[in-house]
C-alpha positions as CSV (number, residue, x, y, z in Angstrom):
1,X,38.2,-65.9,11.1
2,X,36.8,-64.1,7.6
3,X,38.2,-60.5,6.9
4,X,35.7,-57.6,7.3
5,X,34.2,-56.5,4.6
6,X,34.4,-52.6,5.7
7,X,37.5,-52.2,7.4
8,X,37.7,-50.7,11.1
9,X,37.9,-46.5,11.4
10,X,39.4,-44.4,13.7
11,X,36.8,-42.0,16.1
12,X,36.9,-39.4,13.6
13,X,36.1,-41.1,10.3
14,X,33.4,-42.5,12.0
15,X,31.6,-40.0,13.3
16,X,31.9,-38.1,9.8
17,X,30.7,-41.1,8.1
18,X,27.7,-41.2,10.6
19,X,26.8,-37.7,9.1
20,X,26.2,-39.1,5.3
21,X,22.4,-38.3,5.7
22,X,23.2,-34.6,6.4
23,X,25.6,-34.0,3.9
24,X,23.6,-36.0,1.0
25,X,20.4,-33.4,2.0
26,X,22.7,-30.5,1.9
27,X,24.0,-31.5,-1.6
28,X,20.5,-32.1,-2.8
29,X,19.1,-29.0,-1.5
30,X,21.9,-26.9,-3.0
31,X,20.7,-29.1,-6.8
32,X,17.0,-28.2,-5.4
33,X,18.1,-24.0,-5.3
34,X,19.9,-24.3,-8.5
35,X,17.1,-26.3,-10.0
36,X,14.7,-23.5,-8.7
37,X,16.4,-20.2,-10.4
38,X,16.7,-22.3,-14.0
39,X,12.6,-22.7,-13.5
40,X,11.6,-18.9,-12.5
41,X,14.0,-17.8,-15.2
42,X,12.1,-20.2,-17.9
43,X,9.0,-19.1,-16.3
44,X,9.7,-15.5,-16.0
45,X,9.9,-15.5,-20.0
46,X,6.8,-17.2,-20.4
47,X,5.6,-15.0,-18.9
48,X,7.0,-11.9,-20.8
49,X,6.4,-13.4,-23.9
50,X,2.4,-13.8,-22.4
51,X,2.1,-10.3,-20.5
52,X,-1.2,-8.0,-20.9
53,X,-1.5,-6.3,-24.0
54,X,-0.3,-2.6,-22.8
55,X,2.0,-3.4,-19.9
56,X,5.6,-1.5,-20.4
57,X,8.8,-3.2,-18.7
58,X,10.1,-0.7,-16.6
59,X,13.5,-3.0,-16.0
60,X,14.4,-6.2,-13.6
61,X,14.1,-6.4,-10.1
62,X,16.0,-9.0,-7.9
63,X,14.9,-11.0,-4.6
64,X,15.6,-13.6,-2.7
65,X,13.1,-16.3,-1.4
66,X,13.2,-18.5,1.2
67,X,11.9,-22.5,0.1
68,X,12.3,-25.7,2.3
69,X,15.9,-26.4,0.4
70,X,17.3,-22.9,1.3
71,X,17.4,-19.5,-0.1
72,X,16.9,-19.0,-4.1
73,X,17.1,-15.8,-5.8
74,X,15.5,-14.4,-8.8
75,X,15.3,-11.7,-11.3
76,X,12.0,-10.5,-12.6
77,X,10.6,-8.1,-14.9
78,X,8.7,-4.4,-13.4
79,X,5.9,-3.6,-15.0
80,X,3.8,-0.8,-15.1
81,X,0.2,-1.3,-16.7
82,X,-1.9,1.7,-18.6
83,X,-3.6,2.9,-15.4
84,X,0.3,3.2,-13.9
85,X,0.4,1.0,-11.2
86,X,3.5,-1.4,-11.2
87,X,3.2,-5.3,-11.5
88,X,6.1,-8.3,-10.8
89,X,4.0,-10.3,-13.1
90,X,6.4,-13.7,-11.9
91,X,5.2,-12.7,-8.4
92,X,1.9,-12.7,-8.8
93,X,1.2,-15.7,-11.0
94,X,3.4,-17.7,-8.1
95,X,1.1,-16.1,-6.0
96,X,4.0,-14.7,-4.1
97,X,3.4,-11.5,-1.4
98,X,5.6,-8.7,-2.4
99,X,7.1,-8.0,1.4
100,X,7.5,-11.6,2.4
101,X,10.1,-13.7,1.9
102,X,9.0,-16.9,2.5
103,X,7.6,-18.8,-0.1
104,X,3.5,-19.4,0.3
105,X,4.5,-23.3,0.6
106,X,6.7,-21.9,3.4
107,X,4.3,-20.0,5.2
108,X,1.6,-23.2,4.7
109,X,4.2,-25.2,6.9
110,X,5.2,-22.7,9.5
111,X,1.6,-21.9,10.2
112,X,0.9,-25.6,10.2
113,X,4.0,-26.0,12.9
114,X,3.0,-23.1,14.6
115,X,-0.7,-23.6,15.4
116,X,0.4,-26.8,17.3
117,X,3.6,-26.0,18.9
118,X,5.2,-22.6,20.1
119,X,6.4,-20.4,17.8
120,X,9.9,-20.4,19.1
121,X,10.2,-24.7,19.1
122,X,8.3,-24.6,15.3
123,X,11.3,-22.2,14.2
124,X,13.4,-24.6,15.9
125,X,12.0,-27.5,14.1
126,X,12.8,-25.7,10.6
127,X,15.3,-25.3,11.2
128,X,16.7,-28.5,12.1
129,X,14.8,-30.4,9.9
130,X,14.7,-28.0,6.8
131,X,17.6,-25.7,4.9
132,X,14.8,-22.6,4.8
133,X,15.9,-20.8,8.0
134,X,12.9,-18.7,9.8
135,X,13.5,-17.2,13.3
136,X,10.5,-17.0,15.8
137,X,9.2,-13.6,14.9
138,X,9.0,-14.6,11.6
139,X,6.9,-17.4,12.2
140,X,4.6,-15.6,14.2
141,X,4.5,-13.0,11.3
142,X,3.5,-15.9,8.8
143,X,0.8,-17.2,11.0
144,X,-0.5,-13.9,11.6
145,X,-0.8,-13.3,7.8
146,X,-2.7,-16.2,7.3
147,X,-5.3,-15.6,9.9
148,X,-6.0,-12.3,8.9
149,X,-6.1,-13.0,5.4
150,X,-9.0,-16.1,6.5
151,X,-10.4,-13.7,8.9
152,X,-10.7,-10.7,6.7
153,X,-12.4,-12.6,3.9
154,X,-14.7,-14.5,5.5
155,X,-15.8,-11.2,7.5
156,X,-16.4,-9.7,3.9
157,X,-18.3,-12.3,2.4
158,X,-20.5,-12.7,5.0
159,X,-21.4,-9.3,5.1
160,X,-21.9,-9.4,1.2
161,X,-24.3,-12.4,1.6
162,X,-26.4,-10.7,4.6
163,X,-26.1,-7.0,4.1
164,X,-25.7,-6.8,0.5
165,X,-27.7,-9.7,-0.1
166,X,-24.9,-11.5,-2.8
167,X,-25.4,-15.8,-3.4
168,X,-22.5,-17.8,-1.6
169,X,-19.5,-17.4,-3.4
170,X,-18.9,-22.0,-3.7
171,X,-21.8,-23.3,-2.2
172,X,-21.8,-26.9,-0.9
173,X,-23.2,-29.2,-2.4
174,X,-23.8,-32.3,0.6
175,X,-27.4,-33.0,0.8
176,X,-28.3,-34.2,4.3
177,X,-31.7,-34.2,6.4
178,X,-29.9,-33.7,9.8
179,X,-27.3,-31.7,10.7
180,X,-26.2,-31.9,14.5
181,X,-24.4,-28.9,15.5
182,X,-22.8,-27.7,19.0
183,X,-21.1,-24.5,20.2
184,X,-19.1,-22.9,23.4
185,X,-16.6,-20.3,24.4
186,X,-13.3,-20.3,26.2
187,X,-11.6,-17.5,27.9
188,X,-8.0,-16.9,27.0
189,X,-5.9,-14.6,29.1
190,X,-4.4,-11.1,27.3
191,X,-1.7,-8.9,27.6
192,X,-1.3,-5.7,28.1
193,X,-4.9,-4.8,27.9
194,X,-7.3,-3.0,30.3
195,X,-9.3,-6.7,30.5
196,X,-7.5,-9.9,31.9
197,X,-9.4,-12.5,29.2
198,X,-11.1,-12.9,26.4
199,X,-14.1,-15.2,25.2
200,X,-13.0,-17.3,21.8
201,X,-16.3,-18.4,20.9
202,X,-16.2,-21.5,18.4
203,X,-18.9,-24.6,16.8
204,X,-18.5,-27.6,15.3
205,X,-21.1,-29.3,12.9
206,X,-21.4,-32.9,12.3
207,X,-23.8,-35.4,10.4
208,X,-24.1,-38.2,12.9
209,X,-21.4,-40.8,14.9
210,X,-19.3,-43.5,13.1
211,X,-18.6,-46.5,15.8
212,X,-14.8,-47.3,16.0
213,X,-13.7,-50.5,15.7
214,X,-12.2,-52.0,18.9
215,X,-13.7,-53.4,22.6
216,X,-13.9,-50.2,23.9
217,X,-17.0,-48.2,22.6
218,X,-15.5,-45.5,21.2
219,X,-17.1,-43.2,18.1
220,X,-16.1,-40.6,15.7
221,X,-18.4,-37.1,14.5
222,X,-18.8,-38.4,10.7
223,X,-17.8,-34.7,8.3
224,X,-17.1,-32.5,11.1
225,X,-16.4,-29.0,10.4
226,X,-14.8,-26.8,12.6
227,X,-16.2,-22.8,13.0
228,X,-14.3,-20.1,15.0
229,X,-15.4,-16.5,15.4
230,X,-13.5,-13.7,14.8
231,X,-13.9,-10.1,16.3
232,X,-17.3,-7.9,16.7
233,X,-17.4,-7.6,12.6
234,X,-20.3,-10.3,12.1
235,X,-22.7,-12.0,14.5
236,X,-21.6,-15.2,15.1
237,X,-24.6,-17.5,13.8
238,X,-24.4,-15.7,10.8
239,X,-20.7,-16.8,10.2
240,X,-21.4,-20.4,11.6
241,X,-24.5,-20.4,8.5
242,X,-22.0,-19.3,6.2
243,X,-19.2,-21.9,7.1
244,X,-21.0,-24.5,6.8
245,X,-23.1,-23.5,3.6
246,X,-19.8,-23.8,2.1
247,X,-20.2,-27.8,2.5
248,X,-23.6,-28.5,3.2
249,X,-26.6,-27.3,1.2
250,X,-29.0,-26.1,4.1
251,X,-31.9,-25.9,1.6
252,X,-32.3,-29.6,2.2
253,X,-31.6,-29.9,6.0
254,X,-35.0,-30.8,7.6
255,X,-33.6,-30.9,11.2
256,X,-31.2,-29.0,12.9
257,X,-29.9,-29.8,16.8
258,X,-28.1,-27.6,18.4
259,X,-26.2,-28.5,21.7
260,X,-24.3,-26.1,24.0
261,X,-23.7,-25.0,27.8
262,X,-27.2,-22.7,28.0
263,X,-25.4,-19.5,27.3
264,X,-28.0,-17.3,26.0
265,X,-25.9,-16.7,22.6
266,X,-25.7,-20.4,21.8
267,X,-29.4,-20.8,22.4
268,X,-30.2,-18.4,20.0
269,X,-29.2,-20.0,17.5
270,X,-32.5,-22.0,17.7
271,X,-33.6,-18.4,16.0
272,X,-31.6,-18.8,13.1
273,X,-32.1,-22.4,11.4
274,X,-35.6,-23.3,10.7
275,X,-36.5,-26.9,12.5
276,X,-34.2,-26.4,15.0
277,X,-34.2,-28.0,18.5
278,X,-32.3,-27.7,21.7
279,X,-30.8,-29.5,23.7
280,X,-27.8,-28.5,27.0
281,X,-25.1,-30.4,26.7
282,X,-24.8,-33.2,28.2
283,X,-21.1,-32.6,30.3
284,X,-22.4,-29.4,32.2
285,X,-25.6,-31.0,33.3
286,X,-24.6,-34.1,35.1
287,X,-21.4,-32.4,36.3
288,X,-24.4,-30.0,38.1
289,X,-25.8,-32.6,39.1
290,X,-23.3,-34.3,40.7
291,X,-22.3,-31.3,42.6
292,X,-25.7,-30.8,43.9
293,X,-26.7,-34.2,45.0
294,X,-23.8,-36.2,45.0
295,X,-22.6,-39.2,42.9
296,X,-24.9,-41.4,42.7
297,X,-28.3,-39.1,43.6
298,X,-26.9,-36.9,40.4
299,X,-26.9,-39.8,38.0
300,X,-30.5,-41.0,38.5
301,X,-31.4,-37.1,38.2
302,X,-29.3,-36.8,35.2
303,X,-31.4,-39.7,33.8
304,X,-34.7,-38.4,34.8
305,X,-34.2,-35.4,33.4
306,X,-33.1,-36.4,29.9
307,X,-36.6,-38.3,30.2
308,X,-38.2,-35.0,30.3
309,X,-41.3,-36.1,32.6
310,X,-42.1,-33.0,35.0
311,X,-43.6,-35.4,38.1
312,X,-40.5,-37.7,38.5
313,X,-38.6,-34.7,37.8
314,X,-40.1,-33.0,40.6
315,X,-40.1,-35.8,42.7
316,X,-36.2,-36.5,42.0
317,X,-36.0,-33.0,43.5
318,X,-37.9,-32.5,46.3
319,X,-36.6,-36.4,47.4
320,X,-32.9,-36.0,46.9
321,X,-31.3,-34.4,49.7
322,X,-28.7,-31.6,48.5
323,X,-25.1,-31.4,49.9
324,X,-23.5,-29.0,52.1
325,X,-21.5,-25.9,51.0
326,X,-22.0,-22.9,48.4
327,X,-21.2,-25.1,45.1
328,X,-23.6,-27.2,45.9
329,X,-26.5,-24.7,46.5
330,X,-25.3,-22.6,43.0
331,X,-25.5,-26.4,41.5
332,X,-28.9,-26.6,42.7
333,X,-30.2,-23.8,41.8
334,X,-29.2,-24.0,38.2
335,X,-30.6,-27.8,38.3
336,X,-34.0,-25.8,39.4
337,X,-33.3,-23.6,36.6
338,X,-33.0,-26.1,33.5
339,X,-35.7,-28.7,35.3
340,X,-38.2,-25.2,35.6
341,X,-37.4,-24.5,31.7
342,X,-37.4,-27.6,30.2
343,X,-33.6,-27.5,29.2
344,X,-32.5,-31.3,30.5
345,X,-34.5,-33.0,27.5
346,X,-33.0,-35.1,25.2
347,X,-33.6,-34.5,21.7
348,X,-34.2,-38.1,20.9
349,X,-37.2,-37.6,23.6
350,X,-38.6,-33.9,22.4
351,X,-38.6,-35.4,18.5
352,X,-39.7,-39.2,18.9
353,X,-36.6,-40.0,17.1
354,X,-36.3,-44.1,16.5
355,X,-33.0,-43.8,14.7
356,X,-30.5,-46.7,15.8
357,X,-27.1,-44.7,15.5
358,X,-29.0,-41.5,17.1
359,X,-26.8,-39.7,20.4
360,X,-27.3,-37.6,22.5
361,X,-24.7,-33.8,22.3
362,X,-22.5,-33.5,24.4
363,X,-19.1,-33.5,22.6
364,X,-18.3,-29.6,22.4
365,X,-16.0,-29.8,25.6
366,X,-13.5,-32.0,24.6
367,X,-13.3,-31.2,20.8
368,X,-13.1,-27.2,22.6
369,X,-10.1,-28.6,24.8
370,X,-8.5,-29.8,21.5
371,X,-9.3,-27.1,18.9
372,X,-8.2,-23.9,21.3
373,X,-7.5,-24.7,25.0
374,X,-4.7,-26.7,24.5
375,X,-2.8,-24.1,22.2
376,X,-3.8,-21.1,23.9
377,X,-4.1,-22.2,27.6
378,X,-1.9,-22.5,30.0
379,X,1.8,-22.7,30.5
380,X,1.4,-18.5,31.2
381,X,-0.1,-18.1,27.7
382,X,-1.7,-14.4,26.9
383,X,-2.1,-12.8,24.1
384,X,-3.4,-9.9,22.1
385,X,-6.7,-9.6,21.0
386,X,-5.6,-9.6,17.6
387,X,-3.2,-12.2,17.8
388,X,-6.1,-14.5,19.4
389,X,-8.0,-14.1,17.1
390,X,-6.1,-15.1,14.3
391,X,-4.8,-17.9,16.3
392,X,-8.3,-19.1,16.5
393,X,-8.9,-18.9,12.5
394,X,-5.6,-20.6,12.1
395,X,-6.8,-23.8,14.2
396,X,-10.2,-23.2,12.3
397,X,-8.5,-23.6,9.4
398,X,-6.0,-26.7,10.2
399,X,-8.8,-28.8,11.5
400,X,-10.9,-28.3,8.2
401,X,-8.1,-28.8,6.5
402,X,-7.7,-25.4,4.5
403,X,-4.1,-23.9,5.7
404,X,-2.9,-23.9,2.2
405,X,-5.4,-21.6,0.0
406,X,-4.5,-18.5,2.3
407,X,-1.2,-18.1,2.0
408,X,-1.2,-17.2,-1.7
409,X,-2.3,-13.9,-2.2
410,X,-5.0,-13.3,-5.1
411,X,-4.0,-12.8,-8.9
412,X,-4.4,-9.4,-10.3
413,X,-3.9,-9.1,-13.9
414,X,-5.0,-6.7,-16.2
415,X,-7.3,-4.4,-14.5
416,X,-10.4,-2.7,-15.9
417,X,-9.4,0.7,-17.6
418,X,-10.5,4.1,-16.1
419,X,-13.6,5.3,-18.5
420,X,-12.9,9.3,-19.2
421,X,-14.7,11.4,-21.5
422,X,-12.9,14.0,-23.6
423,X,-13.8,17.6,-23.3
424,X,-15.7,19.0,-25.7
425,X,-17.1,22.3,-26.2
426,X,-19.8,23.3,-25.3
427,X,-20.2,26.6,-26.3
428,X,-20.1,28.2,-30.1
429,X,-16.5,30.2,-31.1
430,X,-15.4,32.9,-30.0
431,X,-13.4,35.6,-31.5
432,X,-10.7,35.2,-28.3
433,X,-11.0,31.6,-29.1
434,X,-7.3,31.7,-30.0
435,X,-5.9,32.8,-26.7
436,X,-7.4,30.2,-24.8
437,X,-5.2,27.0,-24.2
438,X,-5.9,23.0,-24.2
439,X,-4.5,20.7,-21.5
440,X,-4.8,17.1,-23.0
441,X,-3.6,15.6,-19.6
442,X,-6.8,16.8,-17.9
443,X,-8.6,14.2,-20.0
444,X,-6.0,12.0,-20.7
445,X,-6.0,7.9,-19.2
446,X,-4.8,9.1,-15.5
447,X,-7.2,12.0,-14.5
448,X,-7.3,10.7,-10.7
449,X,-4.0,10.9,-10.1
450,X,-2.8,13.7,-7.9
451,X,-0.4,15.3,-10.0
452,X,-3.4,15.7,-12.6
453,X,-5.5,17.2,-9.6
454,X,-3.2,20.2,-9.0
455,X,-2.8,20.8,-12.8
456,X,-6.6,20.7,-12.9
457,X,-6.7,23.3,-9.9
458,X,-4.2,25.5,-11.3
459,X,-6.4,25.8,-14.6
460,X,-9.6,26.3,-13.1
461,X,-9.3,27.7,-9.9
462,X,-12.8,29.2,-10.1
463,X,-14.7,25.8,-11.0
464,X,-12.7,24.4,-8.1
465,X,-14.4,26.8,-5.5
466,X,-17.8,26.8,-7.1
């Protein structure tokens, strides 16, 4: 029998040589946090030696941040620019927010964790799987900050595109003829408020259907992009234009097809995008259907009234007897409804379309079950109208793939320099000219500040009241 090669350990040495992953991570995090403070210092003089012509250090600050390999502090330089505000230069080249410890790349992660899982289990997760140590709160702090920073700016640029009339700050470029495009709401419940739930209205925008590969037909939207309203700030089909001008030029869309439940906000989007057709959505309608007139009756009036021909459709009606009880007659009548207006007709129908990989709409539910309800539904879920909604840009922003831009705050450097005029006299001299006074401070480069305000109304009370 041949020796072995490692020889047999007791239960102890075992176990401790089972943990060599653990302690090689620790080891490499703690050469990752030393690694860390000899960069910002190098960078922290680069910076010096680079810093806007009439900055003064006012002297060194020191923090701590918190990375995915643990805790790293640094010393950086105050400094206080001609129009006196202070600056941590390091801090905002990094992109770093001044009250936050976590690093952006940090907060990118958490908010990544925390948009699929609870807040408690992504902390969990962290810190299991990471050295940088974030409690719960924190997280939900971190997510918070990066929906409302999304939120916030895209409520401000579409304001200064459709009030002030500005161009579209990166304006996409994709140059398509059709643009398929479907919309719905879901009602999440809330806490502590006077109303029990809230409607998340959301959209999704696709250019056509890619067939997957397999025995089961099965397709994929081809360039989806996800759209999530926010708040009463903007209308919603003027933020849905503006999210996806930011991939697609719309100049060159010849037809638009919009898709939704028949919720008179979703069909007024027909309003807003030139050569656009509706059409209900596919899951609503035969789920009417089947309600009304059972299984089978429902699926040969689901197909007669995609068709779009008012005698069959009338005769499907009047032919097919209705079932018993009050779901069924609400069914019914909103069958009536959508035969009466037209709604039922399939888009391929209204435009004579001959296209092979043409569909009908009909995905919004299940992509609506995937983007919000399954987050923010169920398990005794509620929230706070301000925590929805930025729960809803944060899934916005992970299915369109844009987490990481909003968690670094935005680079201000040398700001523009107050314009002041000296004072000058106006009026010719004056034998008393010698017992009247200058105040240089009055027109100096700070004369908004408030200090300079009650100097200036201690002068010239008189001018004050006038």
């Amino acid at each position: 029998m041949g020796k072995e090669i490692v020889p047999v350990m007791v239960e102890n040495q075992l176990e401790d040589a089972r943990q060599w992953e653990s302690k090689v991570f620790q080891q490499v995090c703690i050469a990752g946090q030393r690694e860390a403070s000899k960069y910002l210092a190098r960078l922290e003089e680069n910076l010096f030696a680079q810093h806007p012509t009439g900055w003064r250090v006012v002297g060194f600050r020191e923090r701590t941040l918190v990375t995915r390999f643990g805790e790293v502090g640094i010393r950086r330089r105050l400094y206080q620019d001609r129009l006196g505000e202070y600056h941590f230069l390091l801090d905002e080249y990094l992109g770093q927010n001044a009250s936050q410890a976590a690093t952006p790349e940090m907060q990118a992660m958490c908010t990544i964790l925390c948009g699929e899982m609870s807040f408690r289990k992504a902390a969990d997760f962290m810190g299991q799987w990471m050295t940088g140590l974030l409690s719960h709160s924190t997280c939900w702090q971190l997510l918070q900050r990066t929906g409302e920073a999304a939120a916030e700016a895209r409520a401000e640029e579409v304001e200064a595109v459709f009030s002030r009339g500005e161009p579209i700050a990166q304006a996409g470029e994709r140059c398509i003829e059709r643009l398929y495009m479907e919309a719905d709401g879901v009602y999440v419940r809330l806490q502590r408020q006077p109303r029990t739930h809230l409607e998340l209205c959301s959209a999704i925008a696709y250019e056509g259907w890619e067939r997957l590969s397999g025995t089961r037909e099965a397709y994929r939207l081809r360039e989806k992009r996800v759209y999530c309203h926010v708040g009463d700030r903007v209308s919603f089909w003027e933020g849905v234009s503006l999210s996806w001008a930011h991939k697609w030029d719309l100049r060159q869309v010849r037809e638009v097809i919009i898709g939704g439940d028949g919720a008179a906000w979703i069909r007024s989007g027909v309003e807003e995008f030139s050569g656009a057709t509706w059409q209900l959505d596919s899951f609503h309608l035969a789920r009417a259907c089947r309600q009304a007139f059972g299984a089978q009756a429902g699926r040969e009036l689901y197909q007669t009234l995609r068709t779009g021909v008012a005698a069959k459709i009338q005769a499907s009606l009047s032919q097919t007897p209705l079932r018993e009880g009050k779901q069924a007659q609400r069914a019914s009548r909103w069958v009536k409804k959508v035969a009466l207006e037209k709604w039922g007709l399939d888009w391929r129908v209204y435009q004579g379309s001959t296209l092979e990989d043409a569909r009908g709409l009909g995905c919004m539910e299940g992509n609506q079950a995937q983007l919000l309800a399954a987050r923010m539904k169920g398990k005794g879920r509620s929230w706070s109208p301000k925590g929805a909604y930025h729960m809803a840009k944060v899934q916005e922003l992970l299915t369109n793939h844009e987490v990481q831009p909003w968690c670094y705050r935005q680079m201000h450097f040398e700001k523009t320099r107050a314009r002041y005029t000296r004072h000058t006299r106006s009026q010719p001299f004056t034998p008393d000219h010698w017992m009247q006074a200058a105040v240089p401070a009055l027109y100096g480069p700070f004369p908004n500040t408030p200090w300079v305000h009650y100097l200036r109304q201690l002068v010239h009370p008189k001018r004050l009241l006038n």
